[in-house]
C-alpha positions in Angstrom: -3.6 -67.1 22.7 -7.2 -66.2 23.7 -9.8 -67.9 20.8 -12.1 -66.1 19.0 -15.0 -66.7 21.0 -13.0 -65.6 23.7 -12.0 -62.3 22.2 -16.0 -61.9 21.2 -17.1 -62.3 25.0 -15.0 -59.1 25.9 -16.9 -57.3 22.8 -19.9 -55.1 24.1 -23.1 -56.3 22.1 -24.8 -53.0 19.7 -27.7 -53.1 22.8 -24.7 -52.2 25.6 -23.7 -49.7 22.8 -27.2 -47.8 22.8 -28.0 -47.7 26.6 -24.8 -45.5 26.9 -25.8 -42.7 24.0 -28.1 -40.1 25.3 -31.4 -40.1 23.8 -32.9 -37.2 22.0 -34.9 -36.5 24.3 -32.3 -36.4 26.9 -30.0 -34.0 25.1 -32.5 -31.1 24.7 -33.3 -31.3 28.0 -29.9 -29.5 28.2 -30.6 -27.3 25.6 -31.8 -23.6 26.6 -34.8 -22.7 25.2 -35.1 -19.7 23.1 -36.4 -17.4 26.0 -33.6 -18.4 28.3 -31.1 -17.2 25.1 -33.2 -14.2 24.9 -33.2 -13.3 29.0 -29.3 -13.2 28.4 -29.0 -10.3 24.9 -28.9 -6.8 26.6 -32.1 -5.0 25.2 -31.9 -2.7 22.5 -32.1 0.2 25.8 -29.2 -1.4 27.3 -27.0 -0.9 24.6 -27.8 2.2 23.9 -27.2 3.5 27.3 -23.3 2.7 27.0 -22.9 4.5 23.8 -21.9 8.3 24.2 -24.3 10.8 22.8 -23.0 13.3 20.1 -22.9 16.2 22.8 -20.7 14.2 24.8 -18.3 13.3 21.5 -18.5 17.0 20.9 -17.1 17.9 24.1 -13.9 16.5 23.7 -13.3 17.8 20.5 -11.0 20.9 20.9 -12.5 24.3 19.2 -11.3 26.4 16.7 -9.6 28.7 18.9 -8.2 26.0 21.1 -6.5 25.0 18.0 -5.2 28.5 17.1 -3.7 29.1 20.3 -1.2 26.1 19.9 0.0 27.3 16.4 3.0 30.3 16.4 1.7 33.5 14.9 3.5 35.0 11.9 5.5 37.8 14.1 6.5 34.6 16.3 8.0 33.0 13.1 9.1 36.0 11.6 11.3 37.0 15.4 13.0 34.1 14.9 14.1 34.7 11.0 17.7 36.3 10.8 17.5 39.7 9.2 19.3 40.6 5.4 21.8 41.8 7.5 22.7 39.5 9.8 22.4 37.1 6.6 25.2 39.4 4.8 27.4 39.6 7.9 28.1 35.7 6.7 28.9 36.2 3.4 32.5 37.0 2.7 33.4 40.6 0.8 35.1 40.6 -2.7 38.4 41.7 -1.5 37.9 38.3 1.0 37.2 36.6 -2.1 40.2 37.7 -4.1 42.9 37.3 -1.5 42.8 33.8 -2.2 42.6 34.1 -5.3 46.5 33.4 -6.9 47.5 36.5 -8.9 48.8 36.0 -12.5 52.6 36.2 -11.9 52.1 33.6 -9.4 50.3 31.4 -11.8 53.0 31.8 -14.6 55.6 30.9 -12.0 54.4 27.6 -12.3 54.3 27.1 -15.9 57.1 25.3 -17.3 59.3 27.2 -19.6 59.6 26.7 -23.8 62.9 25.3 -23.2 61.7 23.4 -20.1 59.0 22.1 -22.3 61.5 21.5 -25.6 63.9 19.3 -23.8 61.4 16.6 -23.1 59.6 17.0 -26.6 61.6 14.2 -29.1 64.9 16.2 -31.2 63.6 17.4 -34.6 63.7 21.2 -35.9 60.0 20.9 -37.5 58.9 19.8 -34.3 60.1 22.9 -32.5 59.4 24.8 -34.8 55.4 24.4 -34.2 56.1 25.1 -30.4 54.8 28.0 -28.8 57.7 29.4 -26.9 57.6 31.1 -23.2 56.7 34.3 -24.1 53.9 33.2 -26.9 52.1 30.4 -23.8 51.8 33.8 -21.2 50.5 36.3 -23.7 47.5 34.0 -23.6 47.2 33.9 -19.9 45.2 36.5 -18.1 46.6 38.9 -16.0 45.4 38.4 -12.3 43.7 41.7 -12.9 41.6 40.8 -15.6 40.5 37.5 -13.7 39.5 39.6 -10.6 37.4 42.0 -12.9 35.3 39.1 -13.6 34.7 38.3 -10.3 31.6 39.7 -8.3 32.2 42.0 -5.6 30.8 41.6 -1.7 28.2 43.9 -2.5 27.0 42.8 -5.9 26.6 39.4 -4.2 24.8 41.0 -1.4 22.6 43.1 -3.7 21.1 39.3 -4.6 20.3 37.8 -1.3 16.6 39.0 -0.3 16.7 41.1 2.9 14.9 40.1 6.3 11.9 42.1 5.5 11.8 40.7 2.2 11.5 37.2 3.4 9.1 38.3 5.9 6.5 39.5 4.4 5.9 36.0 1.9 5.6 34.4 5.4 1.8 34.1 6.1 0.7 35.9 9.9 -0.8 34.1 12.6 -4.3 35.6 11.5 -3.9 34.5 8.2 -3.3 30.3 9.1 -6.0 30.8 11.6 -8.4 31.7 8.7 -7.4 28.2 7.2 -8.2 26.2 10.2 -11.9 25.4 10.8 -13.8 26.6 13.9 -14.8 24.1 16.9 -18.6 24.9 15.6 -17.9 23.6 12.1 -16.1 20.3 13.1 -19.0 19.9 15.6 -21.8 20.8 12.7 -20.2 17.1 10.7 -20.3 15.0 13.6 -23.9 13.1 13.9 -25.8 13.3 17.4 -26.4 11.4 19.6 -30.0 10.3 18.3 -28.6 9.7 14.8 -26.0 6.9 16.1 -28.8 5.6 18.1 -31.1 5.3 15.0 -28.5 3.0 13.3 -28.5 0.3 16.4 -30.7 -2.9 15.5 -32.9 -2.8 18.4 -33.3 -5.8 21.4 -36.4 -7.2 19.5 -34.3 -7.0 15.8 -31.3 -8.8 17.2 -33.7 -11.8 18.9 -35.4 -12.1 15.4 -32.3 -13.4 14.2 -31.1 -15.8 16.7 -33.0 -19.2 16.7 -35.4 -20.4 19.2 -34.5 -23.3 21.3 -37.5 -25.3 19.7 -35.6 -24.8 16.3 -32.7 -26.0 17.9 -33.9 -29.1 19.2 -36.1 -29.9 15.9 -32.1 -30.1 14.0 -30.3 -31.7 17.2 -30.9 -36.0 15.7 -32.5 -38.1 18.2 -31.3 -41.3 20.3 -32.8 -43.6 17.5 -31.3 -41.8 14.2 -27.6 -41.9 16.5 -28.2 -45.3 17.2 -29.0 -46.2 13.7 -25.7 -45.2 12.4 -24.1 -47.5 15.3 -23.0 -51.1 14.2 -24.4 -53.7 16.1 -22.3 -56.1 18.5 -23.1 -59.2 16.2 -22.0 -56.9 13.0 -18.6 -56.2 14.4 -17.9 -60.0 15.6 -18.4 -61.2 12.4 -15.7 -59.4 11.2 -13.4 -60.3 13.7 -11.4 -63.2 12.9 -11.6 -66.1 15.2 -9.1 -67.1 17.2 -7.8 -70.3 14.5 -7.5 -68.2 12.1 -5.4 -65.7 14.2 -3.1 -68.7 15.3 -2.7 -69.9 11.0 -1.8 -66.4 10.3 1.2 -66.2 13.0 2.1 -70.1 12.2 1.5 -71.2 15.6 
């Protein structure tokens, strides 16, 4: 086990410390100075240069009528709208309507008969008594005549449904949507030029206000001496080293 004084020889004294930090002076050497920044920020020209003016925006910007030509005039829209009669072709006539309709002797057909009814209602004369029989239950059903009375014909159904032309003229015509759409000279009027944009770009000389000069740099960068002050000397950090003896009592050896 190596003794304390030992383990202090192998301890670089604060002075060995300090030749290896830079000094001050040293480090801004390496630090550009605030021309050299400056020599590198594109001028205020520069930027300008690779911004498009508002002529050239405008030019991609499709006109008015470039826009209309892409959009279906109303006779377009209204060739492809079925007519009132092509619309009634589909609907089915009245006499379509009633053929599946089940006529009133078929319907009675199916309704059970008093007696069918009485045999499974519990024995007892009052009981039957207050049951309608056969006859009395099909007075009160209508007569497949009087349901088909009720029920609209082809053509009063048809009278209802709004012909072709009808629906056509709600639908607006090309000329009309146009009207609606602005003209390439009215989007172009909105968008600022060229000399506008320019006019809200800080200029070379405004952005190198705002960046620091190397002098003011340097003056916050601390110098060899303040870095070295901080530093613990060699002697400070072997006196809290514990010698080698008192390594050796603490392990019992």
């Amino acid at each position: 086990m190596p003794s304390g004084k030992q383990i202090k020889e192998h301890i670089p004294t604060g002075k060995q410390i300090k030749e290896h930090i830079p000094s001050g002076n040293h480090i801004k050497e390496h630090i550009p100075s605030g021309n050299q920044i400056k020599e590198h920020i594109p001028s205020g020209k520069q930027i300008k240069e690779h911004i498009p003016s508002g002529n050239h925006i405008k030019e991609h910007i499709p006109f008015g009528n470039h826009i209309k030509e892409h959009i279906p005039s109303g006779n377009h829209i209204k060739e492809h709208k079925p007519s009132g009669k092509q619309i009634k072709e589909h609907i089915p006539s009245g006499n379509h309507i009633k053929e599946h309709i089940p006529s009133g002797n078929h319907i009675k057909e199916h309704i059970p008969s008093g007696n069918h009814i009485k045999e499974h209602i519990p024995s007892g004369n009052h009981i039957k008594q207050h049951i309608p029989t056969g006859k009395q239950i099909k007075e009160h059903i209508p007569s497949g005549n009087r349901i088909k009375e009720h029920i609209q014909s082809g053509k009063q159904i048809k009278e209802h449904i709004p012909s072709g032309n009808h629906i056509k003229e709600h639908i607006p015509s090309g000329k009309q949507i146009k009207e609606y759409i602005p003209s390439g000279n009215r989007i172009k009027e909105h968008i600022p030029s060229g000399n506008q944009i320019k006019e809200h770009i800080p200029s070379g000389n405004q952005i190198k206000e705002h960046i620091p000069s190397g002098n003011h740099i340097k003056e916050n960068i601390p110098s060899g001496n303040q870095i070295k002050e901080h530093i613990p000397s060699g002697n400070h950090i072997k006196e809290h080293i514990p010698s080698g003896n008192q390594i050796k009592e603490a392990c019992n050896i």
